[in-house]
FIFIKE-755074 format. One record per residue (C-alpha): x negated, y negated, z; residue in three letters. Coordinates in pm, whole numbers, plus 32768, in hexadecimal, padded with zeros to 4 digits. Each point is the difference from the previous one (the first is absolute). Last residue first. Layout:
N
- X|Y|Z|ALA
...
***
This chain:
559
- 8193|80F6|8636|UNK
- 808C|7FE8|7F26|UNK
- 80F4|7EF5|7F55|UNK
- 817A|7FAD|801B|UNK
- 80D7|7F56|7F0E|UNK
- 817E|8011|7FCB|UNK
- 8067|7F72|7EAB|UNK
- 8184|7F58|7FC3|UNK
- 810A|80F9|7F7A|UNK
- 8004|8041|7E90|UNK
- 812F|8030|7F2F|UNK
- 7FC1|809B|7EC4|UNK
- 8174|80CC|7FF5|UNK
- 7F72|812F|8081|UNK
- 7FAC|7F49|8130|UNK
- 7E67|7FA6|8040|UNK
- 7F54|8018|8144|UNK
- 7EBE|7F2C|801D|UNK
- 7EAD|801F|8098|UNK
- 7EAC|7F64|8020|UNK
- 7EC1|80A1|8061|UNK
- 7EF4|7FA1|80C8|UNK
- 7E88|80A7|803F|UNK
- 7F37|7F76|8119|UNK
- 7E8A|808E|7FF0|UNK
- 7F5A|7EF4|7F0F|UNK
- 7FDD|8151|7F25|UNK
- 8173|8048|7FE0|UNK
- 8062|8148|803E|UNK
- 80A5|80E3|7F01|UNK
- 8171|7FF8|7FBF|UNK
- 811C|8109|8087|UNK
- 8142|7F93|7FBB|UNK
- 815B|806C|80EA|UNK
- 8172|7FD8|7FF1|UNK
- 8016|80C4|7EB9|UNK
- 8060|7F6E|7EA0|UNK
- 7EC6|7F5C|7FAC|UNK
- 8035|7EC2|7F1D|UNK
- 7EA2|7F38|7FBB|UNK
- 7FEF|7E7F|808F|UNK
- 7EE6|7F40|7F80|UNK
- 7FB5|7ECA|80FC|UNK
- 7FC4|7E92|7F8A|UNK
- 7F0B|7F5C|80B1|UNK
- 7F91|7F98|817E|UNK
- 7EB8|7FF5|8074|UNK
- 7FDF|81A1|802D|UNK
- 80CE|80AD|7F38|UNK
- 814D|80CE|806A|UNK
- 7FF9|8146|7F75|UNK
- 8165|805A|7F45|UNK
- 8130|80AC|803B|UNK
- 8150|801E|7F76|UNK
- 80FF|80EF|806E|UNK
- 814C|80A7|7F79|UNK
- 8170|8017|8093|UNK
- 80CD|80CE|7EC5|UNK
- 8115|8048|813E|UNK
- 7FEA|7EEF|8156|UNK
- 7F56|800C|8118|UNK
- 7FEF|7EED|80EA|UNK
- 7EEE|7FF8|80F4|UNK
- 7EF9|80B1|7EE9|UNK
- 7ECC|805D|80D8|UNK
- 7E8C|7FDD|7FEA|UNK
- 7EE4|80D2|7FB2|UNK
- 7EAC|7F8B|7FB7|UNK
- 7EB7|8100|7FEE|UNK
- 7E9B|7F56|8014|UNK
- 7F0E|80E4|7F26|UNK
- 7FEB|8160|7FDA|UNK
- 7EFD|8037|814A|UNK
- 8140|7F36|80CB|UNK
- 8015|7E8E|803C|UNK
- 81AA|7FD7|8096|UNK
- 80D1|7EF8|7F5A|UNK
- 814F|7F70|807C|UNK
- 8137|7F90|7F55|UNK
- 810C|800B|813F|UNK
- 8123|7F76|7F02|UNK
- 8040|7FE9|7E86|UNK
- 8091|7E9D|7FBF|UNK
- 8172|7FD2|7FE1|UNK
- 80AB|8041|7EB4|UNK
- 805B|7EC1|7F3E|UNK
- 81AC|7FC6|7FEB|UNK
- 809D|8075|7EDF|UNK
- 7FC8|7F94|7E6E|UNK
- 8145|7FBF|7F6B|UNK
- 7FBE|7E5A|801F|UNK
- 8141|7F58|7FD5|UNK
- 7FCC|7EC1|7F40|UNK
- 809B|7EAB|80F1|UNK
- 8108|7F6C|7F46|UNK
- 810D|80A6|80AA|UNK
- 818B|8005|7FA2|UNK
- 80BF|8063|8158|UNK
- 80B8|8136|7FC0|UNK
- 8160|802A|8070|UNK
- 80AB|80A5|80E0|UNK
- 818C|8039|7F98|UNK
- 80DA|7F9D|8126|UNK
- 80B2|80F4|80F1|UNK
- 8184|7FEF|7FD2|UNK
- 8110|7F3E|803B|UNK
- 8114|8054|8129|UNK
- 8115|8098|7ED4|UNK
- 80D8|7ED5|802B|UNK
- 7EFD|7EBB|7FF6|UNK
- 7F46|80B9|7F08|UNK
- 8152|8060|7F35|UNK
- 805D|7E73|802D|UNK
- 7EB0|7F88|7FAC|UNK
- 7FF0|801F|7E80|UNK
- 8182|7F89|7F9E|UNK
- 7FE3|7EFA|8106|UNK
- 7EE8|7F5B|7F7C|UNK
- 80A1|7FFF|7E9E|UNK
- 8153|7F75|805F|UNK
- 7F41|7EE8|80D0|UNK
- 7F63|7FBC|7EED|UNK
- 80F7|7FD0|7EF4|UNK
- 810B|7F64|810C|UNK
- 7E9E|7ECB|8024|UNK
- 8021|801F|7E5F|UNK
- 8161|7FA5|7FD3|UNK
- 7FEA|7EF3|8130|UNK
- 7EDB|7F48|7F68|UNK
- 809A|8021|7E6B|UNK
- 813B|7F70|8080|UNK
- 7F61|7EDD|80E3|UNK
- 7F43|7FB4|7ED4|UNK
- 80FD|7FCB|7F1E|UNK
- 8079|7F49|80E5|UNK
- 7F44|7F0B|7FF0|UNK
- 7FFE|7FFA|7ED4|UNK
- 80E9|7ED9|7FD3|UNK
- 80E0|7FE6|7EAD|UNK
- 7FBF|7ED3|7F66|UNK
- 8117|7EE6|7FF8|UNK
- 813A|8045|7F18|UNK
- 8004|7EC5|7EFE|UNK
- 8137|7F2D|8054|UNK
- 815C|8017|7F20|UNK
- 807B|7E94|7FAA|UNK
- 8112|7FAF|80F9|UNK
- 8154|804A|7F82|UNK
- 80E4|7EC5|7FC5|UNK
- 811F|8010|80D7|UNK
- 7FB5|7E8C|8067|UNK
- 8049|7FA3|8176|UNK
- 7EEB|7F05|8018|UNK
- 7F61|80AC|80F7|UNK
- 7F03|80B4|7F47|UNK
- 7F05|80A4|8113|UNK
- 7EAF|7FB7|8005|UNK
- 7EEF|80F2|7F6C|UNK
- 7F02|7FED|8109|UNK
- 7E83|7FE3|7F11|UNK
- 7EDA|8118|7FDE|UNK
- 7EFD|7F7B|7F9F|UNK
- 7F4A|80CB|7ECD|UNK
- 7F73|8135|8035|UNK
- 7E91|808A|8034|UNK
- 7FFD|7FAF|8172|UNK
- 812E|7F3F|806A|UNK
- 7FB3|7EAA|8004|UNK
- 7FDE|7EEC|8133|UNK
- 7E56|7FC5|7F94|UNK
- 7FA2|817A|809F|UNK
- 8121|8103|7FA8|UNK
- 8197|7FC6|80B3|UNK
- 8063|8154|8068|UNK
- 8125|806A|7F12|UNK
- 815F|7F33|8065|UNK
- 8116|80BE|8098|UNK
- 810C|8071|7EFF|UNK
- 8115|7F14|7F98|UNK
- 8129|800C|80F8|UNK
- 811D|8058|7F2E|UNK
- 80FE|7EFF|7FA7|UNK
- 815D|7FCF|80DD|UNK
- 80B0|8103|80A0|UNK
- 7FD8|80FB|8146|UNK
- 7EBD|7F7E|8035|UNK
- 7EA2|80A2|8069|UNK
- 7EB8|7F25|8064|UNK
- 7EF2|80BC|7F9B|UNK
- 7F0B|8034|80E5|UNK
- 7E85|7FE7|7FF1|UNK
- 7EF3|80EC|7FB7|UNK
- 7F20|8053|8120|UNK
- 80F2|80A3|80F9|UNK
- 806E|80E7|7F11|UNK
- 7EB9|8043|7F68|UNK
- 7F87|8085|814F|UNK
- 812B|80B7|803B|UNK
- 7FB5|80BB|7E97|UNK
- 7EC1|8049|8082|UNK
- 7EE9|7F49|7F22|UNK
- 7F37|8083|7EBE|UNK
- 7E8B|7FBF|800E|UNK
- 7F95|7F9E|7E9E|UNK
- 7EAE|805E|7F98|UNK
- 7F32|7EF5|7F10|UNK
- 7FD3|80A1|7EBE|UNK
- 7EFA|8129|7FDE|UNK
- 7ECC|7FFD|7F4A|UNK
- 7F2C|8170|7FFF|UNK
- 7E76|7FA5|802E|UNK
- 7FAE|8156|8099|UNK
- 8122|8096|7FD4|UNK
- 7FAF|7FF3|7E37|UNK
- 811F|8007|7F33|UNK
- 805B|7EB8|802A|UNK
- 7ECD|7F4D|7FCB|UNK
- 7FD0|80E9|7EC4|UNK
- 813C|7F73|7F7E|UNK
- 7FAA|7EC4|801D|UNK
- 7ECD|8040|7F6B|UNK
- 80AC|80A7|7ED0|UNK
- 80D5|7ECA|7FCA|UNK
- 7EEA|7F43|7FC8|UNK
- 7F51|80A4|7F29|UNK
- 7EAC|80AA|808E|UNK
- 7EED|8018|7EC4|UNK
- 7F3B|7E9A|806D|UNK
- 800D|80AB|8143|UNK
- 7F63|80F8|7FC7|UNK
- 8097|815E|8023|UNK
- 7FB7|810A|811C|UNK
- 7F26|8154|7FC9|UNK
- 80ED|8124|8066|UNK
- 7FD6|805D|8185|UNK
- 7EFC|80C0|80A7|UNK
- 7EC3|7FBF|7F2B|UNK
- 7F0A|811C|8004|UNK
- 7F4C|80E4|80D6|UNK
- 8043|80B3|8143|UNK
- 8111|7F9E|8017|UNK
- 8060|7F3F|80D8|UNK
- 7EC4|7FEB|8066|UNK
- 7F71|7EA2|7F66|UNK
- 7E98|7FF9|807A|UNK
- 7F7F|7F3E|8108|UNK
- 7E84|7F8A|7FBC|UNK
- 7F5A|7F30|811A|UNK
- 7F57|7EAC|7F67|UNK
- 7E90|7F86|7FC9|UNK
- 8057|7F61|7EC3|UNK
- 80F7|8085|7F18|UNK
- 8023|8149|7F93|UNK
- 8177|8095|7FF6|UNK
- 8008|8196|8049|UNK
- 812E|80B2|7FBA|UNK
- 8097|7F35|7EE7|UNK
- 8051|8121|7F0D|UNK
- 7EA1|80C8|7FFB|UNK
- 7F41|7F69|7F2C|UNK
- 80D0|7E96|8011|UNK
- 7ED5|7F27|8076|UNK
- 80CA|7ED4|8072|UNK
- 7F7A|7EA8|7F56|UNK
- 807E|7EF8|812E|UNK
- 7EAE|7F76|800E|UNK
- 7F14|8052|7F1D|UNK
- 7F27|8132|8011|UNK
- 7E9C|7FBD|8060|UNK
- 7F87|811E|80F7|UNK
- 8105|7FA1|8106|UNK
- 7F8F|80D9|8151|UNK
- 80C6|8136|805C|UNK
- 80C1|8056|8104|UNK
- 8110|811A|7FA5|UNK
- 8111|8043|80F1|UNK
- 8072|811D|809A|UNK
- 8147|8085|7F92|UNK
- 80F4|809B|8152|UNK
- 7FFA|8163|7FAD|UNK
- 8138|8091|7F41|UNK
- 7F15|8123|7F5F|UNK
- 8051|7F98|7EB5|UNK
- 7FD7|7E5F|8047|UNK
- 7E7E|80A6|80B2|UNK
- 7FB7|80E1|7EF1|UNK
- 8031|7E9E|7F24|UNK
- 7F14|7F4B|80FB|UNK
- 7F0C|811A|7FBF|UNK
- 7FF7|7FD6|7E76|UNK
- 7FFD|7E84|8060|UNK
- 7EB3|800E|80A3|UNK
- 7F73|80DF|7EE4|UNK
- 802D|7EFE|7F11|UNK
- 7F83|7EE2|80F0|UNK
- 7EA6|80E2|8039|UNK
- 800E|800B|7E79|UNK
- 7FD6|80DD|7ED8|UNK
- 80C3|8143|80B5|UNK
- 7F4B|8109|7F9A|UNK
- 7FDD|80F2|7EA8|UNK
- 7F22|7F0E|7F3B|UNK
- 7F14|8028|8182|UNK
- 7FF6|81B7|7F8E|UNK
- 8007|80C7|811D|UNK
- 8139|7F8D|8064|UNK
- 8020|7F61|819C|UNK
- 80E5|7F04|7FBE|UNK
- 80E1|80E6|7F10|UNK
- 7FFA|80FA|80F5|UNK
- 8036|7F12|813B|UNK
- 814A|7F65|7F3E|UNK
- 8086|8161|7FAB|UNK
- 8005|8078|8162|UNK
- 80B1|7EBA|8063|UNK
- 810D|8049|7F0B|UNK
- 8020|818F|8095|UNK
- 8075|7F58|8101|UNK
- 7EFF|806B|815D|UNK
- 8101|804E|8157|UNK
- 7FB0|8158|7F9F|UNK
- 7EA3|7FDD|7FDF|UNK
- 7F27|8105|7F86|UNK
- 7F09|7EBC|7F4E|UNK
- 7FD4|80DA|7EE4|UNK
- 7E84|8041|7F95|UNK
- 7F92|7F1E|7EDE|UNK
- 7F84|80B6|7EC8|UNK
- 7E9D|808F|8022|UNK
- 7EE0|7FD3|7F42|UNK
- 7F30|7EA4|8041|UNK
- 8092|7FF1|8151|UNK
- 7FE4|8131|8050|UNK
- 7E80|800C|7F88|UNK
- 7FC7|7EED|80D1|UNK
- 80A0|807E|812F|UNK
- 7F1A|8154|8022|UNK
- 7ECD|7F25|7FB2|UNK
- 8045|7F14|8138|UNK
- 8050|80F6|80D0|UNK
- 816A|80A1|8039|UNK
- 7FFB|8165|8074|UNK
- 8146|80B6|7FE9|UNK
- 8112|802D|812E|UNK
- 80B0|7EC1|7F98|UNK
- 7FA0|7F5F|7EB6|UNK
- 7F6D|7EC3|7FBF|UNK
- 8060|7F7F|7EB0|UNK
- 80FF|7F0C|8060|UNK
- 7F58|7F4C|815F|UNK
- 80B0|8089|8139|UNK
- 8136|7FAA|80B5|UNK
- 80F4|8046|7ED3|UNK
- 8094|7EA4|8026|UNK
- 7F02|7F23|8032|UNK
- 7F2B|80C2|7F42|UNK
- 80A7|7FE9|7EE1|UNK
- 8030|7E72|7FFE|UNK
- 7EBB|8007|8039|UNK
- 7FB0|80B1|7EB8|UNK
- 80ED|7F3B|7F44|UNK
- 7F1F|7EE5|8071|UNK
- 7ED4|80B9|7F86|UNK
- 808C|8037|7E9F|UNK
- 8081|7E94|7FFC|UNK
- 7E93|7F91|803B|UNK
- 7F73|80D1|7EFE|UNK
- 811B|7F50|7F0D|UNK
- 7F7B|7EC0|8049|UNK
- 7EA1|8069|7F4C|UNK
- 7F4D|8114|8048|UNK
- 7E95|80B9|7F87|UNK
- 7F0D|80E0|808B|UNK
- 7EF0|809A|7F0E|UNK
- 7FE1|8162|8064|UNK
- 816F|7FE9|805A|UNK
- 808F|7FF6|816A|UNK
- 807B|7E79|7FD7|UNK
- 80AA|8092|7EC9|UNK
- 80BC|8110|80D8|UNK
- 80AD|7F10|80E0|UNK
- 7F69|7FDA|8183|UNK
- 80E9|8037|8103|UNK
- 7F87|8132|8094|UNK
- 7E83|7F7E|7F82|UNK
- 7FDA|7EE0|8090|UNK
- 7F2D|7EEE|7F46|UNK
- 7EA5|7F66|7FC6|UNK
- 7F53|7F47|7ED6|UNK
- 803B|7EF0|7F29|UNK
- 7FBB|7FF8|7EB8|UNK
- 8122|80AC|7F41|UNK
- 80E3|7EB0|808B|UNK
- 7F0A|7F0A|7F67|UNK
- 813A|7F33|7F48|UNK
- 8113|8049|8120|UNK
- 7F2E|7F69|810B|UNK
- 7F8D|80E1|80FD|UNK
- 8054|806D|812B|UNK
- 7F0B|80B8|80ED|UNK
- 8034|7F6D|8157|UNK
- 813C|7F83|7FD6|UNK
- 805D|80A8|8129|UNK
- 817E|7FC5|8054|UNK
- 813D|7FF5|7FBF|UNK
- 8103|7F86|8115|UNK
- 815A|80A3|8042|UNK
- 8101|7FA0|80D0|UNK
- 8040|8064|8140|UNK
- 8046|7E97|809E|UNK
- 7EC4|8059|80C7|UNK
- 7F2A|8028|7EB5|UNK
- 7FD6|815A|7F72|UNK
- 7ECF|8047|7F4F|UNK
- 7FAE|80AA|7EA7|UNK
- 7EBD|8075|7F99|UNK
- 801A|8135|80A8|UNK
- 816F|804E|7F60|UNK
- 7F06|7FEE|7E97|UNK
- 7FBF|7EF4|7EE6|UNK
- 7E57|800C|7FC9|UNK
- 8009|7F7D|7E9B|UNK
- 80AE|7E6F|805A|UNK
- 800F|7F85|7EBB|UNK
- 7FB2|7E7D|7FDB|UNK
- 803C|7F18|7ED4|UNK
- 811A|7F0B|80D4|UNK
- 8129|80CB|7F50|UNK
- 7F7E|8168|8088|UNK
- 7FDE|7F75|815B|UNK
- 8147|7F7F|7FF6|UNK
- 807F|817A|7F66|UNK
- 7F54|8098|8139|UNK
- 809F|7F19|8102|UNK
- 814C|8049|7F81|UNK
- 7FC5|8184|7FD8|UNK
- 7F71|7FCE|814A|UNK
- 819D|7F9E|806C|UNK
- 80A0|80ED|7F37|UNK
- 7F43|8121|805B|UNK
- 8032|7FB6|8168|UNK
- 819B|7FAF|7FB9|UNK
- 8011|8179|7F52|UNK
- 7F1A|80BD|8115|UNK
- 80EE|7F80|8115|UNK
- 8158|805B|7F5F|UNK
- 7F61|814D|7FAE|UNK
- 7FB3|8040|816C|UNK
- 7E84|7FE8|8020|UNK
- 7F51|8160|8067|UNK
- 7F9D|8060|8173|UNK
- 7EB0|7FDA|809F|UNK
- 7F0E|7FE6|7EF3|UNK
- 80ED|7EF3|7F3F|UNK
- 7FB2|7F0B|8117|UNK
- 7E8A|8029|801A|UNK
- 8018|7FD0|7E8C|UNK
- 80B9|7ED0|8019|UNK
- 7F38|7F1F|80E7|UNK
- 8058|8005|815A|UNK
- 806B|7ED8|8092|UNK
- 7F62|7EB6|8082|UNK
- 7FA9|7F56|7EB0|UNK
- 7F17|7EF1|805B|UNK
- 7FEB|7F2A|7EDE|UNK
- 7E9D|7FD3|7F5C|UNK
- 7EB7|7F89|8086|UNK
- 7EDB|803B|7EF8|UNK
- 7EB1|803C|8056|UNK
- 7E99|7FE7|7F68|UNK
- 7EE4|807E|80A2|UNK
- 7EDA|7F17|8048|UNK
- 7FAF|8024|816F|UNK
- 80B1|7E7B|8093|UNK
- 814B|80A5|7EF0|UNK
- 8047|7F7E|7E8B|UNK
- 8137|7FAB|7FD0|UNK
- 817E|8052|7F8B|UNK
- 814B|7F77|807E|UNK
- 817C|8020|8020|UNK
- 8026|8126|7EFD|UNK
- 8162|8061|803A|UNK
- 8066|8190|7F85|UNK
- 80C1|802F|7EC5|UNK
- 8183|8033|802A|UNK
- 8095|7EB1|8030|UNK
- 7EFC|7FA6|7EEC|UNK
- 7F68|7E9F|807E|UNK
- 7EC8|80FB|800B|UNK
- 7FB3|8005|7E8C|UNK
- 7F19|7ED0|7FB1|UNK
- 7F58|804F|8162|UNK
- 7FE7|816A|7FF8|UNK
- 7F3A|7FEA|7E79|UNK
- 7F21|7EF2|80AB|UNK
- 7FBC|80AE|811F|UNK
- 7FE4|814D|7F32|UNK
- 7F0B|7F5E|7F01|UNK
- 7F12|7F77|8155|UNK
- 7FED|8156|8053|UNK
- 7F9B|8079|7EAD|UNK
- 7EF9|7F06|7FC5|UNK
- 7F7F|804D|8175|UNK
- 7FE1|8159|7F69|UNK
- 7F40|7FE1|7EDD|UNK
- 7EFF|7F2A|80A4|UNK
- 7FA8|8110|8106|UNK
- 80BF|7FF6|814A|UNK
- 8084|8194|800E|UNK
- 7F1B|803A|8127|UNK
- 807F|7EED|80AA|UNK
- 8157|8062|8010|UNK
- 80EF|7EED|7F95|UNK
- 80E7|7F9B|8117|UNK
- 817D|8009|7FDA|UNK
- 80BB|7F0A|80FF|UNK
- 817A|806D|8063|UNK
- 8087|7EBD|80BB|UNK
- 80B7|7FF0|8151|UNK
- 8094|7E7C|8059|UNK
- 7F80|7E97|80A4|UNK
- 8022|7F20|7ECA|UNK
- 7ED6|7FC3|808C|UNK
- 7F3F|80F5|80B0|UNK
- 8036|8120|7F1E|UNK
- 8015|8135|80C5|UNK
- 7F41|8136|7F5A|UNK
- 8032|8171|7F7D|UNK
- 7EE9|808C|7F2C|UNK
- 7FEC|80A4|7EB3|UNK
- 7EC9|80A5|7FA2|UNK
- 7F81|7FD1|7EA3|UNK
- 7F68|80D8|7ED0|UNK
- 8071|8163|8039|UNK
- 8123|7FF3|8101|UNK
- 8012|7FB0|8154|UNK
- 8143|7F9B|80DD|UNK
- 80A5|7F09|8110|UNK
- 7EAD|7FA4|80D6|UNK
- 808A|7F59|8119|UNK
- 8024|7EB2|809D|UNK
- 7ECD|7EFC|7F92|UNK
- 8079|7E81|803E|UNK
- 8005|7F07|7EE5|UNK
- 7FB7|7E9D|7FF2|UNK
- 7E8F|8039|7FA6|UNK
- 7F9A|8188|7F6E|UNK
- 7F31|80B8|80A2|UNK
- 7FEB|8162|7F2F|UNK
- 8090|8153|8075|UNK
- 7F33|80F8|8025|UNK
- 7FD6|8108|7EFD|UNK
- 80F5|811E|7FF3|UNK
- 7F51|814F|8058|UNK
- 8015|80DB|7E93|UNK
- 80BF|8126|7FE9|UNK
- 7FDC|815F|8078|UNK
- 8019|8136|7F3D|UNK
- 8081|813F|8058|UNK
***
């Protein structure tokens, strides 16, 4: 078992206060320190000095730069500062991102699918702004992806990207989530390597292991290279998977690039459409403007994705895809008589005359006044209409007292015009009709309730809008793990607290200074392993359900 490297000390660096040492890898340490002022936690990255020739310091100060044009990105990692430290190593101090990073995540227990769709989206995002300011990423993986503390995520590790015109010159990569052309005699890539390694993540996030490494086989370097050069993408053996997303990973992750997705943004709306299938609340797309005009919609895929600016991307949903109602007129082509009838077609701008509130016939008694009756002599003319603004009745003429003809003559009086009929009631009519209506109606469908005692209502189901994840609840750790040093080598057993039918285990040796740990399945409660030569051997260990899930690791070491 090999041991890594001893981190190097951390450098003294003015306004900042030395915490912890956060990780190692193979050209920098990362430490953890408190910036004096603004007084918060910051991630600093310290060049080795053993890796300080010329070349390198060029390549430091490219990822500073490259971090700093990018890191507005909601999901690209903050590059507050860079310098030179009092000993001569470079540094950078980045955002402190306090959670586990996504690989340590996907090791215990796979993403839900809701999960794994809104992370893709979200570095897809980051990746395609990258791609539009010249730079490709190359090194895309779940270890190279943070979490911030509003959990979202934050790519990382520009350490080897390159521009997209010397892309086939720049060395270093990952192998499980490396595409086959970056594998090649003569490495190349373009864009389309980066989509193949974000379809990998994607993968792995959900499968919780990288796509070509195979459980209960051996899986070094050489072993995955040739599968990914040869073999066809393994099934995810979800159930909670659509076959749709299972199609968007294989055509990210083709062998061929002409076969993949040509875009970061292409393959970020591929997910987003699993996501409208799936019923998943859509994540948005960030991206930055690369030039398009204002207002100009990109219409590849129906108005899902608008570019303008720094700006968050909601797609139309309903439907997927698509306009939702026929395309409206202009308004040079609306006549007038079709607007109006439009206005009064549609509820939401229906116009209605003025409403009329009927009165109770005693009501209208008292308010209209009386006729004076006589047993001969001329009829009383009718009451005279309410008197309008200005002494007239509104929108009739003046209405004038006839006066009687005393004169005695038998002449007939010239007829008179009949006055307008009131509406009023009218109204009153219509009011009363409908209130017997209702009343009728309500008493038709509560009478046999009211009679027969009711009966139990009809539960219901409250709409959600929160995805159901199908996957159950993580197994709990394995319990008493203990190791005993025999002549064999140090012997671990531990035991399963909660048993359950298909229950298999993962193990792995835990390595001194930290690092990633390879688990290997064993389906008994026991693993032999040979002794380490420091003297304290550790192993790690996992129980995993039929159905993927993974509990959390126990850990114990020997002696």
């Amino acid at each position: 078992m090999s041991s890594r490297r001893a981190p190097q000390s951390p450098p003294d660096l003015p306004g900042f206060t030395y915490l912890e040492l956060l990780g190692s890898g193979g050209f920098a340490d990362v430490f953890l320190y408190e910036q004096h002022l603004p007084k918060r936690r910051v991630a600093v990255k310290v060049l080795l000095t053993e890796r300080m020739t010329s070349g390198s310091i060029v390549e430091f100060t490219a990822e500073a730069n490259v971090m700093a044009m990018l890191s507005t990105h909601p999901a690209i990692v903050t590059i507050h500062q860079a310098g030179v430290a009092g000993d001569g190593r470079p540094y950078l101090v980045m955002e402190y991102c306090s959670r586990p990073n996504l690989q340590a995540r996907y090791r215990r227990e796979p993403f839900s699918v809701a999960e794994a769709l809104r992370v893709g989206v979200q570095v897809a995002a980051a990746v395609e702004t990258a791609h539009r300011a010249g730079v490709l990423h190359r090194d895309i993986k779940p270890a190279n992806i943070l979490v911030t503390e509003y959990n979202r995520p934050a790519l990382t590790d520009f350490g080897i990207a390159s521009t997209t015109a010397g892309a086939a010159d720049a060395g270093g990569l990952s192998i499980p989530w490396s595409p086959p052309e970056a594998l090649a005699a003569v490495p190349t890539g373009d864009a389309r390597s980066d989509v193949w390694s974000l379809g990998a993540t994607v993968y792995s996030l959900l499968a919780g292991r990288s796509p070509f490494e195979l459980v209960g086989h051996r899986n070094t370097g050489a072993e995955l290279i040739s599968r990914i050069e040869t073999l066809p993408l393994p099934p995810l053996e979800r159930p909670d998977a659509p076959s749709s997303l299972e199609r968007v990973l294989e055509r990210a992750m083709a062998k061929s690039p002409a076969d993949r997705y040509d875009t970061a943004l292409a393959f970020a709306r591929a997910l987003q459409k699993v996501q409208i299938e799936s019923a998943h609340a859509v994540t948005p797309i960030d991206i930055l403007d690369d030039g398009t005009p204002d207002g100009v919609v990109d219409d590849e895929d129906d108005g899902l994705t608008r570019v303008r600016g720094v700006v968050s991307i909601d797609p139309e949903t309903h439907p997927a895809a698509g306009p939702t109602r026929p395309p409206l007129p202009r308004h040079d082509q609306w006549a007038p008589e079709a607007a109006t009838r439009r206005a009064v077609a549609d509820d939401a701008t229906r116009v209605r005359p003025p409403s009329v509130i009927p009165q109770s016939p005693v009501a209208r008694m008292s308010a209209a006044p009386l006729r004076p009756t006589h047993p001969a002599g001329p009829a009383v003319p009718p009451p005279l209409p309410p008197a309008a603004p200005g002494g007239a009745s509104a929108g009739a003429a003046p209405y004038t007292q006839p006066t009687p003809d005393l004169s005695g003559d038998a002449a007939a009086p010239a007829p008179e015009a009949a006055p307008p009929a009131s509406r009023r009631g009218l109204w009153f009519a219509v009011g009363a009709g409908a209130f017997v209506l209702v009343m009728a109606v309500i008493l038709a469908l509560s009478l046999p309730a009211v009679l027969g005692g009711g009966g139990e209502p009809t539960p219901t189901a409250s709409p959600t809008d929160e995805p159901i994840d199908v996957i159950p609840v993580t197994a709990q750790p394995p319990a008493d793990l203990t190791g005993t040093v025999t002549p064999e080598g140090v012997v671990f057993t531990w035991v399963n607290p909660d048993p359950a039918q298909g229950d298999a285990y993962l193990w792995g040796l835990v390595e001194r200074g930290g690092g990633d740990t390879a688990l290997q399945p064993v389906s008994e409660t026991t693993v032999t392993v040979p002794a380490d030569p420091s003297g304290t051997t550790c192993i790690e260990v996992l129980i995993r359900r039929a159905n993927g899930q993974a509990s959390d690791p126990a850990t114990a070491c020997a002696p």
